[in-house]
C-alpha positions as CSV (number, residue, x, y, z in Angstrom):
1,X,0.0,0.0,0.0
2,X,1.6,3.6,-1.2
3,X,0.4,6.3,1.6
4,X,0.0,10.0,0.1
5,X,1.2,8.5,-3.4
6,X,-1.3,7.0,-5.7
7,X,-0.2,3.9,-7.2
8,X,0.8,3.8,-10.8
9,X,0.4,0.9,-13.4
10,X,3.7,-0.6,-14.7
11,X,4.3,0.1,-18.4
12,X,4.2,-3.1,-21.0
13,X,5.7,-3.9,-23.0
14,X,3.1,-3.6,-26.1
15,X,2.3,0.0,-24.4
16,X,5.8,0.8,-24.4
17,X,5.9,-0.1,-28.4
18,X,2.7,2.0,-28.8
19,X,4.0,4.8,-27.4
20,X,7.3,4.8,-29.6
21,X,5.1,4.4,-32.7
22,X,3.7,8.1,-32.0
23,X,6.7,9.8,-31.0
24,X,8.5,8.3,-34.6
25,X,5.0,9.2,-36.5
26,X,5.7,12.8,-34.5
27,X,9.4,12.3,-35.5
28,X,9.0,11.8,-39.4
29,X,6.0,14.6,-39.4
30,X,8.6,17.1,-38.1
31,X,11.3,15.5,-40.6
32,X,8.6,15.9,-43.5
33,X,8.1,19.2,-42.6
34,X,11.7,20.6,-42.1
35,X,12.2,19.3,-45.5
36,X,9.1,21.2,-47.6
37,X,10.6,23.8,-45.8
38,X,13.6,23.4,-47.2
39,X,12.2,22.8,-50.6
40,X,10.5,25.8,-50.2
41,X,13.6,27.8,-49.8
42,X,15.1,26.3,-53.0
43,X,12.8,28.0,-55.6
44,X,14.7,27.7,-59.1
45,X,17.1,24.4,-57.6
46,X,15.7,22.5,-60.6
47,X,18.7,19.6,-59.9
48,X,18.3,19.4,-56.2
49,X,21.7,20.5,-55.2
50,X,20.9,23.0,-52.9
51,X,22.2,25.8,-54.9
52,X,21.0,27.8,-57.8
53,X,22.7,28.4,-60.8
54,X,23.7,27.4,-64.6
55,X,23.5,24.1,-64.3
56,X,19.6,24.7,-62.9
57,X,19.5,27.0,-66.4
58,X,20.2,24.3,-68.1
59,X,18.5,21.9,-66.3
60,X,15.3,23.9,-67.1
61,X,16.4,24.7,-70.8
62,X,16.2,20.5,-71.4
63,X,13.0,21.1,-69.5
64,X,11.0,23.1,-71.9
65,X,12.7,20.9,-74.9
66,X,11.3,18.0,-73.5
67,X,8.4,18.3,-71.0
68,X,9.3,14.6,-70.2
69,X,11.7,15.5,-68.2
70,X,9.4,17.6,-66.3
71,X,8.3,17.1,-62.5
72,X,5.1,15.8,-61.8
73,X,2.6,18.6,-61.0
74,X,1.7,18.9,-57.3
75,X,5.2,18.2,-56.3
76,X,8.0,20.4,-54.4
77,X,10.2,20.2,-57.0
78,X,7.5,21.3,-59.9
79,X,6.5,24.1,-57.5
80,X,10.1,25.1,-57.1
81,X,10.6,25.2,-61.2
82,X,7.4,27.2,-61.9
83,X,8.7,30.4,-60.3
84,X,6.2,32.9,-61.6
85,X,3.7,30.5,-60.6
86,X,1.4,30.1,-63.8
87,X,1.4,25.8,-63.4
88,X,3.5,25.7,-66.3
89,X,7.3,24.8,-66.8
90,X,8.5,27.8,-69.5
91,X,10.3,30.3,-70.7
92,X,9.1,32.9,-67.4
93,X,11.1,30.6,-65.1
94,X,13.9,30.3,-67.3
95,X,14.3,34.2,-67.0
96,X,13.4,34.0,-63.3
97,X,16.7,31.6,-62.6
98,X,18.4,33.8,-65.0
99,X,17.8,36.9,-63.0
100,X,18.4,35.2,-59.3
101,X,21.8,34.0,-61.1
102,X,22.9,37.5,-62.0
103,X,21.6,39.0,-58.8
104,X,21.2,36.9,-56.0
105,X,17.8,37.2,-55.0
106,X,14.6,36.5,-56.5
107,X,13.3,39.9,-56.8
108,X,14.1,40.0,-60.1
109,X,10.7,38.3,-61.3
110,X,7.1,39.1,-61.0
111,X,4.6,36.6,-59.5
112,X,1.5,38.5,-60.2
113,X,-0.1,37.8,-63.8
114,X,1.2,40.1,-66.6
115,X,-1.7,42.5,-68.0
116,X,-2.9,42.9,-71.6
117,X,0.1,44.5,-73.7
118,X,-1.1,47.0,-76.0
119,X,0.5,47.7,-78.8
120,X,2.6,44.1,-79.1
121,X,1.9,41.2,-81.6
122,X,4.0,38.7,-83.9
123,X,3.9,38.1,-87.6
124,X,5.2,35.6,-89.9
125,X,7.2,36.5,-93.4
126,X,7.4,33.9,-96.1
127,X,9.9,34.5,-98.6
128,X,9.4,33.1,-102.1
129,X,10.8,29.5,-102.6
130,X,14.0,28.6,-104.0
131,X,14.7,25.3,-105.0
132,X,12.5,24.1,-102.9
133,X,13.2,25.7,-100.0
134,X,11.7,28.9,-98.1
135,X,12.2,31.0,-95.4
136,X,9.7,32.4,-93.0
137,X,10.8,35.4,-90.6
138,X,9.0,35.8,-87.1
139,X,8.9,39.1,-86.5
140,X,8.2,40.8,-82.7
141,X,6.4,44.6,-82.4
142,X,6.6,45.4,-78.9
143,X,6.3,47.8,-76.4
144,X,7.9,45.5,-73.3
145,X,11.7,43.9,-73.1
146,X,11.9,40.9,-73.7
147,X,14.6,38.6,-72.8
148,X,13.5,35.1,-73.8
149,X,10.8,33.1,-75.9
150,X,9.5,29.6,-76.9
151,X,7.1,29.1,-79.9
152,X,6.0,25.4,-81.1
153,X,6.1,24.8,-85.3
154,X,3.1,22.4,-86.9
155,X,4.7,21.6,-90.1
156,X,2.2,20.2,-93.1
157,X,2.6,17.0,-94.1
158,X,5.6,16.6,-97.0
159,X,7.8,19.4,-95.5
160,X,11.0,19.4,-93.5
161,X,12.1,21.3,-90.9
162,X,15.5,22.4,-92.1
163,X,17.0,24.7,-89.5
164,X,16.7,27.9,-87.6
165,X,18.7,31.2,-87.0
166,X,18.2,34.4,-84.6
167,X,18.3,37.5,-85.9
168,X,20.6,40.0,-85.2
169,X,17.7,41.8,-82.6
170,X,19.1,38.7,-80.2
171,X,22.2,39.3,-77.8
172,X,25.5,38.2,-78.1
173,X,24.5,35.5,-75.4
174,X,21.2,34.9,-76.7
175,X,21.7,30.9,-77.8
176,X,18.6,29.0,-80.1
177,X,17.3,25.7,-79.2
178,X,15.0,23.0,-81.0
179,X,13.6,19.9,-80.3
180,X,10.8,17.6,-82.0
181,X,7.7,17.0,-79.6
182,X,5.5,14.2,-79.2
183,X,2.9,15.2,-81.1
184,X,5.1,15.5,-84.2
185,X,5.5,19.7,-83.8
186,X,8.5,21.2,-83.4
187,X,9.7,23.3,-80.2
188,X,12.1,26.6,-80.8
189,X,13.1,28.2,-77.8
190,X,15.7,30.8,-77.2
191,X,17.3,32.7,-74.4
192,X,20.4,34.4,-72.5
193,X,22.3,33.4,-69.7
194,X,22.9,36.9,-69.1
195,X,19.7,38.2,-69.1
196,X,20.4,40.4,-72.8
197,X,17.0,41.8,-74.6
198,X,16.1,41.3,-77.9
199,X,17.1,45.0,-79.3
200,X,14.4,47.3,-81.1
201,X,11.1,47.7,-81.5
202,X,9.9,45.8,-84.8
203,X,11.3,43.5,-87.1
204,X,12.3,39.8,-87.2
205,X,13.5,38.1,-83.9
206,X,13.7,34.2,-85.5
207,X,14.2,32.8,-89.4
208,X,12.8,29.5,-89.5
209,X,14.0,27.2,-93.4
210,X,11.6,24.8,-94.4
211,X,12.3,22.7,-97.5
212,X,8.6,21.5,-99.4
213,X,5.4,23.5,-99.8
214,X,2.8,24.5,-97.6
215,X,1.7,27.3,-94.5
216,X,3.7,26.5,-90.9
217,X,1.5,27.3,-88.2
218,X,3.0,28.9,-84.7
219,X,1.2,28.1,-81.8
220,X,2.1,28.3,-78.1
221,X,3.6,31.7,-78.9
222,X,5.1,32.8,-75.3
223,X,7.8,35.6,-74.3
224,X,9.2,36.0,-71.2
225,X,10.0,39.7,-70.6
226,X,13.3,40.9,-68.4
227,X,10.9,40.6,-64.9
228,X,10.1,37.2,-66.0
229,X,6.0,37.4,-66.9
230,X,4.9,35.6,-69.5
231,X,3.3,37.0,-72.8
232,X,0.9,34.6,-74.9
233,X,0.8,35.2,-78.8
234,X,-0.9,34.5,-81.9
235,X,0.2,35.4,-85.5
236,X,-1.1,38.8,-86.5
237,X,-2.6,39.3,-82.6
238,X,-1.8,41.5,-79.5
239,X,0.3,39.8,-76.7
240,X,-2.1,38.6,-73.3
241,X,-1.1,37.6,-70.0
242,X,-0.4,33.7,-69.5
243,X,-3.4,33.4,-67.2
244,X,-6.5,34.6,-69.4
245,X,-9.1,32.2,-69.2
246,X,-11.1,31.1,-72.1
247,X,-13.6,28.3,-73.0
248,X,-14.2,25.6,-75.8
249,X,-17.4,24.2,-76.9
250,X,-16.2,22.2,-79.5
251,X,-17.2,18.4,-79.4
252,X,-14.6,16.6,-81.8
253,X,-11.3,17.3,-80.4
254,X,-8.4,16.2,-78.5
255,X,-6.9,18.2,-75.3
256,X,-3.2,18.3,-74.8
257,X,-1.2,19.5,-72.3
258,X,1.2,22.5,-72.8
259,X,3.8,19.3,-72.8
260,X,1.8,18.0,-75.9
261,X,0.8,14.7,-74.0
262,X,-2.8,14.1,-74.7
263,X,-5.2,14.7,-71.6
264,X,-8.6,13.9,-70.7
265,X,-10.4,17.5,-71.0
266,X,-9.4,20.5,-69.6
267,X,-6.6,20.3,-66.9
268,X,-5.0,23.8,-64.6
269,X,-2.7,25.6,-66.7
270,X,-2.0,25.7,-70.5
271,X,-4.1,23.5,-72.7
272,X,-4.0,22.7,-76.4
273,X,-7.1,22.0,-78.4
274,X,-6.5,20.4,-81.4
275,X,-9.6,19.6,-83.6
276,X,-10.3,17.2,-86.3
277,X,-9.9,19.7,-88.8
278,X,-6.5,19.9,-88.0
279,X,-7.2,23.5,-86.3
280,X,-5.4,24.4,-82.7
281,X,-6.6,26.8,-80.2
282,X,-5.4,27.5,-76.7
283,X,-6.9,27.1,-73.1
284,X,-5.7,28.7,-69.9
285,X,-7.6,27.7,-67.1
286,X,-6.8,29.0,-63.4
């Protein structure tokens, strides 16, 4: 008999093993935790080094080329990528690392949706064929700097993709990229490591040489600008922001994402309608 002292009951064994199973499910929470904060504070660290820099350029540059390489969406690491938070893996967080790289912090990029640009829109050129080959110039009017771009070619069938140039609006550091997609269109994308502008105001920014007859079509038209916002384009239309919302009614179609992989109907972010015609148009959904 305990006198002033209440007795207590002896631990077991099994209560003992109970017990520890909280404090390691408490453990691993606080673990889990530390570490999306930690992922948190590595915005831009595409290759999970812990650091920022060119090789996270690059790593974002392959990227865009391919969105197979891409991060699931909903992940830490796809959240870290898509710095200027539209959903979507592009040129805006190319310029974002770009900017952190040159300055250290990420104040050099703009979160917030870019508005309507006024006075902005792209065109396409087609010289006269020789010997069965033509070249088309993408020319740029605009108002805002822009610093980087990515633009997806449909080719008809019968012609060849046969190469593409900047022109000499790019920087010394601008460098040109291309890669075929999944969906048989072809990705161009360009940019700077040091954060140069295309120089101007009008006039071609990209030749593109085709060999074979026929019309290219441009779609997924986007330009990064030097606070890394995202500008949407269409041939012979003015620049919107990336996060305009628009709707489809049309029955016969097929969704893609902005990665080109074929979806089941509309998904947040980018989305590609192409319809049996052989027509595109392009959905952004919040």
């Amino acid at each position: 008999m305990y006198v002033g002292n209440e007795a207590k009951d002896v631990t077991s064994d099994a209560d003992y093993e109970a017990q520890m199973e909280v404090v390691n499910a408490i453990k691993q929470e606080i673990a889990d935790l530390a570490t999306a904060g930690d992922n948190i504070g590595l915005r831009g660290d595409a290759n999970e080094d812990t650091k920022v820099n060119v090789l996270d350029y690059q790593k974002v540059v392959n990227m865009i080329l391919d969105p197979t390489q891409q991060p699931e969406e909903e992940t830490n690491l796809f959240a870290n990528i898509d710095i200027n938070q539209n959903d979507i893996i592009e040129v805006g967080d190319l310029t974002a690392i770009v900017n952190y790289i040159l300055t250290g912090d990420w104040q050099g990029y703009a979160a917030a949706r870019s508005m309507n640009a006024e006075g902005e829109s792209i065109a396409m050129n087609v010289s006269p064929m020789e010997q069965g080959k033509q070249r088309i110039a993408v020319s740029l009017a605009n108002v805002s700097d822009y610093t980087a771009f990515q633009m997806d070619m449909v080719l008809p069938e019968g012609m060849t993709f046969v190469g593409a140039s900047l022109s000499n609006r790019a920087g010394e550091s601008h460098k040109l990229y291309s890669r075929t997609q999944l969906d048989g269109s072809i990705r161009v994308l360009a940019s700077s490591i040091k954060g140069e502008t295309f120089s101007g105001n009008e006039g071609a920014v990209l030749y593109i040489d085709v060999e074979g007859a026929g019309n290219v079509e441009l779609v997924n038209i986007l330009f990064s600008d030097v606070n890394a916002q995202t500008h949407l384009f269409t041939i012979g239309g003015d620049a919107t922001g990336i996060n305009n919302v628009s709707t489809f009614e049309s029955l016969k179609q097929q969704v893609y994402d902005f990665g080109g992989r074929l979806v089941k109907g509309l998904k947040k972010g980018m989305n590609i309608i192409r319809r049996n015609d052989g027509s595109t148009d392009k959905v952004i959904v919040k």
